[in-house]
BALOBA-1460 file (C-alpha; in Angstrom, 3 decimals):
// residues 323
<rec num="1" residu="x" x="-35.749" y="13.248" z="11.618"/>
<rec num="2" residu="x" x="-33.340" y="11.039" z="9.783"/>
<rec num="3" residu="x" x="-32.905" y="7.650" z="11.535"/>
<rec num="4" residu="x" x="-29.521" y="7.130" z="13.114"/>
<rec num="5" residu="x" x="-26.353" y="5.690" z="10.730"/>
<rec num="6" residu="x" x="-26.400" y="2.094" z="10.227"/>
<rec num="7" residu="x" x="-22.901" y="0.957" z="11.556"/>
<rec num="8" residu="x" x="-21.438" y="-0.758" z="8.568"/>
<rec num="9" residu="x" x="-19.892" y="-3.815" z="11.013"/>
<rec num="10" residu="x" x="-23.808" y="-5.115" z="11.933"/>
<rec num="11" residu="x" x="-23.613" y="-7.055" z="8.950"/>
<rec num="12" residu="x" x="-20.639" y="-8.458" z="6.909"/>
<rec num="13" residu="x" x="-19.880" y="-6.641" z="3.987"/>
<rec num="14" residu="x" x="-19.855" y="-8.923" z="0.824"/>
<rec num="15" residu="x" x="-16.539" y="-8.456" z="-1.260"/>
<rec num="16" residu="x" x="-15.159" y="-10.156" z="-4.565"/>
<rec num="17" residu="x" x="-11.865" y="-11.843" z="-4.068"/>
<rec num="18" residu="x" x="-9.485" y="-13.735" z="-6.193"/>
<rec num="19" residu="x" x="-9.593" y="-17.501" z="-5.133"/>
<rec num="20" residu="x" x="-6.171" y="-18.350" z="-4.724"/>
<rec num="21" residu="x" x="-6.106" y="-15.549" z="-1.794"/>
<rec num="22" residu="x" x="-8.585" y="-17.921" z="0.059"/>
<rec num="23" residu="x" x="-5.937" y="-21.012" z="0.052"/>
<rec num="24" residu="x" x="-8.142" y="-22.493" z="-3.036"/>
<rec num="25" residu="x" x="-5.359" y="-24.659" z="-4.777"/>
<rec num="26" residu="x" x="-6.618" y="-23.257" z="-8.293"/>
<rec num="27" residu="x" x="-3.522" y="-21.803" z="-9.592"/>
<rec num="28" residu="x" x="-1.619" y="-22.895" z="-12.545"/>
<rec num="29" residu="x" x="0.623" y="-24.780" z="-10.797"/>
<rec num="30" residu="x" x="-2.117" y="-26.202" z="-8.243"/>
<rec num="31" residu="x" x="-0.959" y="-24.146" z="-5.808"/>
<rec num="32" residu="x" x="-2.428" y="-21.015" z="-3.763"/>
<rec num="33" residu="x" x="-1.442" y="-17.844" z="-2.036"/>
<rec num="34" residu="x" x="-3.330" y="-17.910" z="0.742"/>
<rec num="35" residu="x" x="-3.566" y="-14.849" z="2.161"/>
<rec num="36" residu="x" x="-3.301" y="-14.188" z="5.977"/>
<rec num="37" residu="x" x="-4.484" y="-10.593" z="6.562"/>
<rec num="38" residu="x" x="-7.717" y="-11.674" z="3.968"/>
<rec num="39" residu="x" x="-8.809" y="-14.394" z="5.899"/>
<rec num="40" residu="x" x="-7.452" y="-13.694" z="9.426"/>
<rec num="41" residu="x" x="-8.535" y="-9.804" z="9.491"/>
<rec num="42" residu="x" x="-10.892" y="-8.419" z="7.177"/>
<rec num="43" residu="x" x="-12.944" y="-11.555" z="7.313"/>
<rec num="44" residu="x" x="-14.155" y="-10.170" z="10.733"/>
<rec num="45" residu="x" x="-15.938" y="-7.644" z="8.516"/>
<rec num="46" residu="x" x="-16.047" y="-9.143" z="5.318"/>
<rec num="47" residu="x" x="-18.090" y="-11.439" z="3.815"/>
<rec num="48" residu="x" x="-15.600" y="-13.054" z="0.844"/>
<rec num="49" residu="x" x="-17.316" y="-14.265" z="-2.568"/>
<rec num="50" residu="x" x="-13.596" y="-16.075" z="-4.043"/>
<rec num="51" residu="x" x="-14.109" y="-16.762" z="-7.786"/>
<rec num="52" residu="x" x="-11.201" y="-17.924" z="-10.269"/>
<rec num="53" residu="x" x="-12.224" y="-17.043" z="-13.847"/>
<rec num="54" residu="x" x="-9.145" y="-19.126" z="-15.112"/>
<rec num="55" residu="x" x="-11.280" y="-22.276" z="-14.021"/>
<rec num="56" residu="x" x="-14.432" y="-20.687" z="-15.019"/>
<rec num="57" residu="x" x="-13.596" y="-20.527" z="-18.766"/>
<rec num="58" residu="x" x="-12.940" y="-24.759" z="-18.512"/>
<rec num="59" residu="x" x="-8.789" y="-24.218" z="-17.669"/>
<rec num="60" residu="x" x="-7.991" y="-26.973" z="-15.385"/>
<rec num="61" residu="x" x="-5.582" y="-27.036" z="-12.505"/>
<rec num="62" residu="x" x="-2.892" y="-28.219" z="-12.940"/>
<rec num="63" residu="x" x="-2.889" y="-25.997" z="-16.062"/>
<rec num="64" residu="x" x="-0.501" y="-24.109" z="-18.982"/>
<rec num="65" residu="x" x="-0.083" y="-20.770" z="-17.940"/>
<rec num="66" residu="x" x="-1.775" y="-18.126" z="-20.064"/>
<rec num="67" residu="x" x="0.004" y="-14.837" z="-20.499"/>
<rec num="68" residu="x" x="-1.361" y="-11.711" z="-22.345"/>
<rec num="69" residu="x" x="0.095" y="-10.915" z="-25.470"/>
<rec num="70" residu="x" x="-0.088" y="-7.791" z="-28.309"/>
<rec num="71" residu="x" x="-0.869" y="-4.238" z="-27.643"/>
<rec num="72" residu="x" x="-0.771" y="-3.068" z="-23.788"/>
<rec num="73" residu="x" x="-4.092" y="-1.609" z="-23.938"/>
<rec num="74" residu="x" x="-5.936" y="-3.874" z="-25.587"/>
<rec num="75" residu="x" x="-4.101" y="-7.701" z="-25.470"/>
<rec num="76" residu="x" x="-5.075" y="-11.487" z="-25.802"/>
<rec num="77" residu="x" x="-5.028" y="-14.302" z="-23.190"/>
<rec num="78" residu="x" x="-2.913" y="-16.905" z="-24.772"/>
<rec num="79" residu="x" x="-0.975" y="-20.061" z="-23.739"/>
<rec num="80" residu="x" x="2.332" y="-20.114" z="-22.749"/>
<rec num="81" residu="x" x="3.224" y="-22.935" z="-24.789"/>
<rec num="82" residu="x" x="-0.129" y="-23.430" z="-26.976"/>
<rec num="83" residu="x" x="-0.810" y="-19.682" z="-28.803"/>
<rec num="84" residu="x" x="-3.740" y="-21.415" z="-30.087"/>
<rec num="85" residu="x" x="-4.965" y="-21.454" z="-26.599"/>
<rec num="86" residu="x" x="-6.939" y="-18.126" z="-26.491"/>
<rec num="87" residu="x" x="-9.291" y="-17.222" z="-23.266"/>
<rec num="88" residu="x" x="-9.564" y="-13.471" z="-24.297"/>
<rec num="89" residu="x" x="-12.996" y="-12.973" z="-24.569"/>
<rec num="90" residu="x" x="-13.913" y="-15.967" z="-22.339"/>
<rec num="91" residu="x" x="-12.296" y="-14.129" z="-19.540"/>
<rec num="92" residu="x" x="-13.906" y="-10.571" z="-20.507"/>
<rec num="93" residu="x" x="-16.873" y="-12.762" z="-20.623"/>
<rec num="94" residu="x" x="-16.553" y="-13.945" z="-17.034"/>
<rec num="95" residu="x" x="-16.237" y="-10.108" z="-15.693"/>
<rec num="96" residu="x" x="-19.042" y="-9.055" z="-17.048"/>
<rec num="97" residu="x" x="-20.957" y="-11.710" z="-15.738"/>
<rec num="98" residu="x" x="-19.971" y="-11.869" z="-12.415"/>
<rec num="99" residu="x" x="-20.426" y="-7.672" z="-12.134"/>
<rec num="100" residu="x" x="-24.202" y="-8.518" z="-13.256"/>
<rec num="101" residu="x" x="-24.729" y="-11.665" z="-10.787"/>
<rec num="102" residu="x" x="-23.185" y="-9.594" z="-8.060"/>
<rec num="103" residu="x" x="-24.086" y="-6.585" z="-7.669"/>
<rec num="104" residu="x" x="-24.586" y="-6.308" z="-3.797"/>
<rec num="105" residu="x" x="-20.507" y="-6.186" z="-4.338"/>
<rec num="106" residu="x" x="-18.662" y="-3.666" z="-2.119"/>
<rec num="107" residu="x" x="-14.918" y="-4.611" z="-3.469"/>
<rec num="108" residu="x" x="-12.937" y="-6.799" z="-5.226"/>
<rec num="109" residu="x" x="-9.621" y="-8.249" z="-3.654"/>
<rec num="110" residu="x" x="-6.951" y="-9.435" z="-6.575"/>
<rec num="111" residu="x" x="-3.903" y="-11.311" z="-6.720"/>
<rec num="112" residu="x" x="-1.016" y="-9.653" z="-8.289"/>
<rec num="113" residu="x" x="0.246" y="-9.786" z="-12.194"/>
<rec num="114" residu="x" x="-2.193" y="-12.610" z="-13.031"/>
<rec num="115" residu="x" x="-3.166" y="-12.485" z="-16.517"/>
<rec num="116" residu="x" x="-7.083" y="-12.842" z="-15.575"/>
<rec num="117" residu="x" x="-7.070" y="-10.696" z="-12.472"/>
<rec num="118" residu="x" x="-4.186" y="-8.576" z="-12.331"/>
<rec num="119" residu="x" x="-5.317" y="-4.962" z="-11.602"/>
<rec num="120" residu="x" x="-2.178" y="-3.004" z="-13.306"/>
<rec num="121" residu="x" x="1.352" y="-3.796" z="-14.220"/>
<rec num="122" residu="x" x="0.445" y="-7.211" z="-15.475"/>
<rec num="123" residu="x" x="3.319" y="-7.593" z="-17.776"/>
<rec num="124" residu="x" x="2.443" y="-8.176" z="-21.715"/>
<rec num="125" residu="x" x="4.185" y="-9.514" z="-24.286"/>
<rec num="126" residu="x" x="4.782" y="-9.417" z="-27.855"/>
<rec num="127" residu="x" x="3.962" y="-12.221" z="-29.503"/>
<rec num="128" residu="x" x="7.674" y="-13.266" z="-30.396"/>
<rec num="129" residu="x" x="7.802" y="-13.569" z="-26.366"/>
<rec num="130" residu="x" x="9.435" y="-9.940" z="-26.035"/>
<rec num="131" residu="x" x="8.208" y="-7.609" z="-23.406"/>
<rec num="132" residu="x" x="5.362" y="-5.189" z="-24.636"/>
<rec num="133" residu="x" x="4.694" y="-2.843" z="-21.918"/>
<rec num="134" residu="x" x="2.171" y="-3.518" z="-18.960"/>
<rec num="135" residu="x" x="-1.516" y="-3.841" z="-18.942"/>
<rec num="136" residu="x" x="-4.593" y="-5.520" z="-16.905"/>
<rec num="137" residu="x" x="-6.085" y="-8.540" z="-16.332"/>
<rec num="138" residu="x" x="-8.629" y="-9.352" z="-18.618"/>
<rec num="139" residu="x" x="-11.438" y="-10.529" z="-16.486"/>
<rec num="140" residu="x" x="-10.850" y="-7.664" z="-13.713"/>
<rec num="141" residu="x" x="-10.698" y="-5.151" z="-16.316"/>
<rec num="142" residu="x" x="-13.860" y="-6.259" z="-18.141"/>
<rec num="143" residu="x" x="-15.683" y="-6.478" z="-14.344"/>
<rec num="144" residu="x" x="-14.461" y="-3.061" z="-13.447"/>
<rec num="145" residu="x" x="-15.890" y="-1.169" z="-16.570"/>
<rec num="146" residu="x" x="-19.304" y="-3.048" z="-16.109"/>
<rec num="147" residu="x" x="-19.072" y="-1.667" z="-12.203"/>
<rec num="148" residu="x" x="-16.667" y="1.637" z="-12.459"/>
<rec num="149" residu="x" x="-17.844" y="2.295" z="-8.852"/>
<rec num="150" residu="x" x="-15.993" y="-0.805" z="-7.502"/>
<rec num="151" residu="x" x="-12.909" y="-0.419" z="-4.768"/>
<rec num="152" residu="x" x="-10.622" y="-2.999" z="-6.235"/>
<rec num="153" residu="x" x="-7.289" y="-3.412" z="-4.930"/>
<rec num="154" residu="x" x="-4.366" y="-6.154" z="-5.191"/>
<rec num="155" residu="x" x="-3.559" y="-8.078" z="-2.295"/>
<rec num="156" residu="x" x="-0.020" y="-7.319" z="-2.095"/>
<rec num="157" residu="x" x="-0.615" y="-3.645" z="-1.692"/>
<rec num="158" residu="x" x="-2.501" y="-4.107" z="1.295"/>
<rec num="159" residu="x" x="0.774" y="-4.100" z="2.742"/>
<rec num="160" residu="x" x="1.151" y="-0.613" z="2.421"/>
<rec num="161" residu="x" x="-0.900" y="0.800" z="5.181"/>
<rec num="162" residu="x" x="-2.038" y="3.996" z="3.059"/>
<rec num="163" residu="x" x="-3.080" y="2.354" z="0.441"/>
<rec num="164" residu="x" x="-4.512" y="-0.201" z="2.870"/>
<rec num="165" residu="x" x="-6.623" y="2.342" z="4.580"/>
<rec num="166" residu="x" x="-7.826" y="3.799" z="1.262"/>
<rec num="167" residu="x" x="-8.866" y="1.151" z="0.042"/>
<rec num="168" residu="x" x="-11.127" y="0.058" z="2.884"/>
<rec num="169" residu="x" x="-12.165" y="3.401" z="3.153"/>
<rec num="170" residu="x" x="-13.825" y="3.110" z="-0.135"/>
<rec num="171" residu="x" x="-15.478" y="-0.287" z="0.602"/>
<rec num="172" residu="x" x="-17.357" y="1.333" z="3.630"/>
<rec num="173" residu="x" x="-18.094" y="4.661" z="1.557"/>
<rec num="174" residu="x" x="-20.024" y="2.099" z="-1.061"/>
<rec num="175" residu="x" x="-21.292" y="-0.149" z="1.615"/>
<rec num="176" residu="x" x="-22.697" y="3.240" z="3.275"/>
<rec num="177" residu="x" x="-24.130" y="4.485" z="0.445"/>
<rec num="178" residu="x" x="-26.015" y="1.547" z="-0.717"/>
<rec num="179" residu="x" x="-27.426" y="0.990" z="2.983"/>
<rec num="180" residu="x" x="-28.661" y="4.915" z="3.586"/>
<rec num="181" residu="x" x="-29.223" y="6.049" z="-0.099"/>
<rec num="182" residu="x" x="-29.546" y="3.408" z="-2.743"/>
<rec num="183" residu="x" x="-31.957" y="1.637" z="-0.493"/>
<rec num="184" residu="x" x="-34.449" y="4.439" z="0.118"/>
<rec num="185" residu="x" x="-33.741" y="7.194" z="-2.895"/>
<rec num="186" residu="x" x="-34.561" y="10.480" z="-2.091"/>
<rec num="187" residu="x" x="-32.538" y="13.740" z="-1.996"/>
<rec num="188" residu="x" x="-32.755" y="13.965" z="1.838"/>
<rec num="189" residu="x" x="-30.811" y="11.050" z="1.871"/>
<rec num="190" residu="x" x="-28.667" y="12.103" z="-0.989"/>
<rec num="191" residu="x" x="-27.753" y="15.754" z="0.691"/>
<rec num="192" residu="x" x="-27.989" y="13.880" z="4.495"/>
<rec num="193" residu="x" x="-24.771" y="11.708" z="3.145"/>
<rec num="194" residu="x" x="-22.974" y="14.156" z="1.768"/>
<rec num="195" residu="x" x="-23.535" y="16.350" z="4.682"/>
<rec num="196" residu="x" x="-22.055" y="13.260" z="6.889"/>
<rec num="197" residu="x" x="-19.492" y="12.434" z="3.995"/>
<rec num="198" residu="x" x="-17.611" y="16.142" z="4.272"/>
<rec num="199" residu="x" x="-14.740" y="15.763" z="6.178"/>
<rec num="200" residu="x" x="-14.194" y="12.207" z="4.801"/>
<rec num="201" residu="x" x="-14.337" y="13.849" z="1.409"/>
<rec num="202" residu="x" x="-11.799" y="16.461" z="2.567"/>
<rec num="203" residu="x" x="-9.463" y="14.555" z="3.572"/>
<rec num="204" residu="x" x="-8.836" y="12.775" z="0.398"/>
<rec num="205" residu="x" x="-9.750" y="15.457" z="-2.119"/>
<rec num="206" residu="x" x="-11.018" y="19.415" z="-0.803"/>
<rec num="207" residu="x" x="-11.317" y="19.976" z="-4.497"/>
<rec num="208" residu="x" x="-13.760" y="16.645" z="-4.826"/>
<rec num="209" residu="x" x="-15.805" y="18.120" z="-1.564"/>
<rec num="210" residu="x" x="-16.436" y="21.955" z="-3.333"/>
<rec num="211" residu="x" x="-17.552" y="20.191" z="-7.138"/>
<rec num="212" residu="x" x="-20.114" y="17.290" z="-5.553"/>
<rec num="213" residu="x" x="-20.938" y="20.447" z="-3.274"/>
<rec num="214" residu="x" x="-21.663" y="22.895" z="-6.214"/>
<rec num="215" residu="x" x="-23.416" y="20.051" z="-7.941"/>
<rec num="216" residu="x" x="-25.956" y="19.442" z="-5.568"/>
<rec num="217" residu="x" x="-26.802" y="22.665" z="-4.935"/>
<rec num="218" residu="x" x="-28.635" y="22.636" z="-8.016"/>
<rec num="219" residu="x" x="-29.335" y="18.277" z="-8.188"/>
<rec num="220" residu="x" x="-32.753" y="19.124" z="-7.363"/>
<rec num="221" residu="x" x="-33.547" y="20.284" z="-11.183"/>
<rec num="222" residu="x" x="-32.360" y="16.570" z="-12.222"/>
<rec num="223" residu="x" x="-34.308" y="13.244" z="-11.927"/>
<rec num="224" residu="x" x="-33.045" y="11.836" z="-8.993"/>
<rec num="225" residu="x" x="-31.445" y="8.397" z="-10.175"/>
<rec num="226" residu="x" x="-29.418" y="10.732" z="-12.249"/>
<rec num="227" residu="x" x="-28.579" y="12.694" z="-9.599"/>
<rec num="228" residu="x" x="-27.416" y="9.553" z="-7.323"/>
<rec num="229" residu="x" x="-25.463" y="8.113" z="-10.050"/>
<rec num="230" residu="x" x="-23.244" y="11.568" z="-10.537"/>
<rec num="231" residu="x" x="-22.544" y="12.032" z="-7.286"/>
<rec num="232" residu="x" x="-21.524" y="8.643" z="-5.759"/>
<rec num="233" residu="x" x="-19.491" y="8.547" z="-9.112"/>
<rec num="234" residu="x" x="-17.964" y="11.659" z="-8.131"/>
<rec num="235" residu="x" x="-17.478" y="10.721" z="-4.856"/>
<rec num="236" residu="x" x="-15.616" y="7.341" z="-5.297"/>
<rec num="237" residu="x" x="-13.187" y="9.202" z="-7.802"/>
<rec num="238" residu="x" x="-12.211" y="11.678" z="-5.460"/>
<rec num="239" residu="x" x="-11.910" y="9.302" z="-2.615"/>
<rec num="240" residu="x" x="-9.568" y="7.220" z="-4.721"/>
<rec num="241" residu="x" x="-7.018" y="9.925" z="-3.678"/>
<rec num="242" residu="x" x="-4.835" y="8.926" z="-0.483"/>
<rec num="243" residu="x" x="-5.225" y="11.333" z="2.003"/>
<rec num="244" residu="x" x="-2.051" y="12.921" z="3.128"/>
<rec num="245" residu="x" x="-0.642" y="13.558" z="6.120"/>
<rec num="246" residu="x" x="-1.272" y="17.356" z="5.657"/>
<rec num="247" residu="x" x="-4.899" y="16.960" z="4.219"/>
<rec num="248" residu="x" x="-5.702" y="15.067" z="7.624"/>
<rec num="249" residu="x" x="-4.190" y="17.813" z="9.574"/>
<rec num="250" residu="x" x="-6.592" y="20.355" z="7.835"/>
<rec num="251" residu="x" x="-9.396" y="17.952" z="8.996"/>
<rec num="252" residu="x" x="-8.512" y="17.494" z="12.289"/>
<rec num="253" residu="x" x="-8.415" y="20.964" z="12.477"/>
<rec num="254" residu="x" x="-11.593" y="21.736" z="10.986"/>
<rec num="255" residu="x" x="-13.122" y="19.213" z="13.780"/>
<rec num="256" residu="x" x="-11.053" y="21.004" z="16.514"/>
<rec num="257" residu="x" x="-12.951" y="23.800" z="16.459"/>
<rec num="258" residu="x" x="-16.253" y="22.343" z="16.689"/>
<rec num="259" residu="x" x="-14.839" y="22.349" z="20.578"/>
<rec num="260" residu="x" x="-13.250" y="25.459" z="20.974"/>
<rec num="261" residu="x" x="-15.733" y="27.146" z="22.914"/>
<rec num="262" residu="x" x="-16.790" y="23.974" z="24.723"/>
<rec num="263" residu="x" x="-13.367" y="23.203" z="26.530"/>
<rec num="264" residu="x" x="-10.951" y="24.544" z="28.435"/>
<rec num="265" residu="x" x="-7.496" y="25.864" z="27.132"/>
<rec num="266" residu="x" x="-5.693" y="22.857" z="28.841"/>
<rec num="267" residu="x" x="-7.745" y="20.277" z="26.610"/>
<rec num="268" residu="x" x="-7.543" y="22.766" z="23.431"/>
<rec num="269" residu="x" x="-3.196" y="23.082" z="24.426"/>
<rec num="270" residu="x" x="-3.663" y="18.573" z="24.301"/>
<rec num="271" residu="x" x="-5.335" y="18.480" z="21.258"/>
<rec num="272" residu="x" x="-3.450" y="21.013" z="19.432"/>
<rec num="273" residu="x" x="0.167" y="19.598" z="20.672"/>
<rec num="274" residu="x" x="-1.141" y="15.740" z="19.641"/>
<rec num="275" residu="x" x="-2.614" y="17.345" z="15.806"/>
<rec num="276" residu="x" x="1.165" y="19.187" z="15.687"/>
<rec num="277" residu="x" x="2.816" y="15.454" z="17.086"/>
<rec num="278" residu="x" x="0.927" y="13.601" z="14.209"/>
<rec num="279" residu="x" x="1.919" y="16.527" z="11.758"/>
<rec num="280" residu="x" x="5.959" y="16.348" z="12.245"/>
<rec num="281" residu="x" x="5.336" y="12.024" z="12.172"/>
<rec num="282" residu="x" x="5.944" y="11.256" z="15.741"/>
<rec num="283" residu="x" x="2.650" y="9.937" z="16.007"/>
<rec num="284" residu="x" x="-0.195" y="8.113" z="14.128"/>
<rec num="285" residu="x" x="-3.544" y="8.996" z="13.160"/>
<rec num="286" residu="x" x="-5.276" y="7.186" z="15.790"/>
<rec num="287" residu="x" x="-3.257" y="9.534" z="18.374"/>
<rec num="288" residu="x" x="-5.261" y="13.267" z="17.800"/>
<rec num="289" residu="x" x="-8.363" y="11.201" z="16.533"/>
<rec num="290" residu="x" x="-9.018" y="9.591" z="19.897"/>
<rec num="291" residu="x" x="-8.325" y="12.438" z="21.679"/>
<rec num="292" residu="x" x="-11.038" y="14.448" z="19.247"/>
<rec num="293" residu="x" x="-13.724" y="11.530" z="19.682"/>
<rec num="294" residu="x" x="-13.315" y="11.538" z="23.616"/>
<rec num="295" residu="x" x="-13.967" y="15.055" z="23.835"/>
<rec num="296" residu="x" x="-17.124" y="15.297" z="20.789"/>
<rec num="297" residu="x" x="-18.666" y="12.308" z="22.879"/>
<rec num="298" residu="x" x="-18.922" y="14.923" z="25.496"/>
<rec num="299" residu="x" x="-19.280" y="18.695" z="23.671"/>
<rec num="300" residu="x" x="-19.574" y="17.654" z="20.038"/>
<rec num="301" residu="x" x="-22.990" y="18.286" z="18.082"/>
<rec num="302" residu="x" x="-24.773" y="15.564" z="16.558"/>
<rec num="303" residu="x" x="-23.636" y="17.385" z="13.226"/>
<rec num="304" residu="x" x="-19.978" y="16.774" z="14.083"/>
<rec num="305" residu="x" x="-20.329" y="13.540" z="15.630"/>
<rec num="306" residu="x" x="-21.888" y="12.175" z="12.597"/>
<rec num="307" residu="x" x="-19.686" y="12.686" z="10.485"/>
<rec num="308" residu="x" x="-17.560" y="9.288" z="8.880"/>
<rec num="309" residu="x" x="-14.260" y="10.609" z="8.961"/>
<rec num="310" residu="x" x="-14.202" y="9.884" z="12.736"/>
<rec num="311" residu="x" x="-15.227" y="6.572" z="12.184"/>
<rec num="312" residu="x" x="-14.999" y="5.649" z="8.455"/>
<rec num="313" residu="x" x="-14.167" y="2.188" z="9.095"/>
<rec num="314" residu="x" x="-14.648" y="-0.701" z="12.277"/>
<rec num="315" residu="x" x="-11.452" y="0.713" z="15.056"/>
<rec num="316" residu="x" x="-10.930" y="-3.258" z="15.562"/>
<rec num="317" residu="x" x="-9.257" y="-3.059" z="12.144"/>
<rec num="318" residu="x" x="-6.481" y="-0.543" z="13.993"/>
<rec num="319" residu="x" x="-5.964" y="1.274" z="9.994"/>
<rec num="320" residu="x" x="-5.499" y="4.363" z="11.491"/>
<rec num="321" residu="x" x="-2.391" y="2.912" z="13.630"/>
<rec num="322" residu="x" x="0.124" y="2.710" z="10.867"/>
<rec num="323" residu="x" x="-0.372" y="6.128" z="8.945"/>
């Protein structure tokens, strides 16, 4: 028999962040942007590893701003004043490096429109100072296609509490994976996640949860490292996707009858009118979820009450409060 999931909180999960987020006075300017629900919240859980490729190519603080400049999809890192200062490949450098010397990495945290670590709508310019579209930073780009399974996420849009939950989401998904599959490779493990992973995967993509099913019905005719590396691929993609409000409903109601013939129709009528509350918006997530958990605890099967949607992330964090 399988041993019992690791909870994800028994050990603090490590996680790239921009160092300016941390209060580090590394900017530009010598300033920071010290960020409050990075080091007052998900530090609980996180373990931070802050990094600021602008100083690690030998720019000093106070510094002349860089700014990317040319073609959107593939620009330069160039002073502001100085276009002979150029940092492209130094930066590009820098990502690949730091994917390579960390590769326990769960997620990256970024500050917005910075020219090294900007993860989209980092403005760029053309080189007589005119706007030329929108593009990445150069350091975060070149670390994400060294590690394409990396959550990374700007700190600003944390404040959007979707896009706040997804993106956590995905950090414990990885963190999961490399604790119960990467650790010990075999395809027990392999099908035992996904098995565990279904309603999580549902909820952000029912299409992703059919085509990593199909797939490993027939895995076992592939070596398994290949095997691993399409499916957690796979998997990250599709849980990229917010869930929606409806897609969470179909979950919820998929776990719902995992009780049906357990309880009576009093606790079904509960359920059901708290899955319809959270359906019309009167109510949050947390509301039909806690109701589901305290009645599995008592009828569910170890199948259902395995599964991560119920608990995809610590409940301290309160993510499932605000959508």
């Amino acid at each position: 028999m399988r041993e019992p999931v690791v909870d994800a909180t028994d050990s603090l999960i490590p996680i790239g962040i921009s160092a300016c987020l941390m209060g580090e006075k590394v900017r530009y300017n010598g300033g920071h942007k010290r960020s409050q629900y990075c080091l007052d919240v998900l530090s609980d859980c996180f373990s931070f590893k802050p990094f600021c490729p602008e100083l690690a190519v030998g720019l000093g603080v106070p510094r002349e701003p860089i700014r990317l400049v040319g073609e959107a999809a593939h620009p330069s890192a160039l002073g502001t004043k100085d276009p002979s200062l150029d940092v492209t490949e130094a930066l590009a450098e820098q990502g690949r490096t730091v994917a390579a010397a960390l590769p326990d990495l769960c997620g990256y945290i970024v500050i917005k429109g910075s020219p090294s670590c900007g993860m989209e709508r980092v403005k760029v310019y053309h080189p007589n100072g005119m706007p030329n579209g929108a593009g990445r930073g150069l350091f975060i780009d070149a670390l994400m296609r060294a590690n394409p399974l990396l959550p990374v996420e700007e700190e600003g849009r944390l404040n959007d509490p979707v896009l706040r939950e997804n993106f956590i989401v995905r950090v414990f998904a990885l963190h999961r994976w490399k604790q119960l599959v990467a650790a010990e490779p075999s395809y027990h493990a392999l099908l035992q996640f996904h098995s565990q992973s279904k309603y999580l995967l549902m909820a952000h993509s029912y299409e992703g949860y059919r085509v990593l099913g199909r797939y490993l019905a027939e895995a076992h005719d592939q070596p398994i490292d290949k095997a691993m590396q399409t499916y957690i691929s796979g998997l990250m993609e599709h849980l990229s996707q917010c869930a929606t409000r409806n897609s969470h409903v179909n979950v919820l109601m998929h776990v719902f009858g995992y009780l049906k013939k357990a309880i009576d129709s009093q606790c079904k009528q509960e359920i059901l009118d708290s899955i319809d509350e959270y359906h019309r918006g009167e109510v949050h997530l947390v509301v039909p979820l806690t109701l589901l958990r305290h009645y599995l605890k008592r009828h569910g099967s170890d199948y259902i009450k395995q599964q991560f949607y119920l608990d995809p992330h610590p409940y301290k964090l309160g993510l499932r409060n605000y959508i």
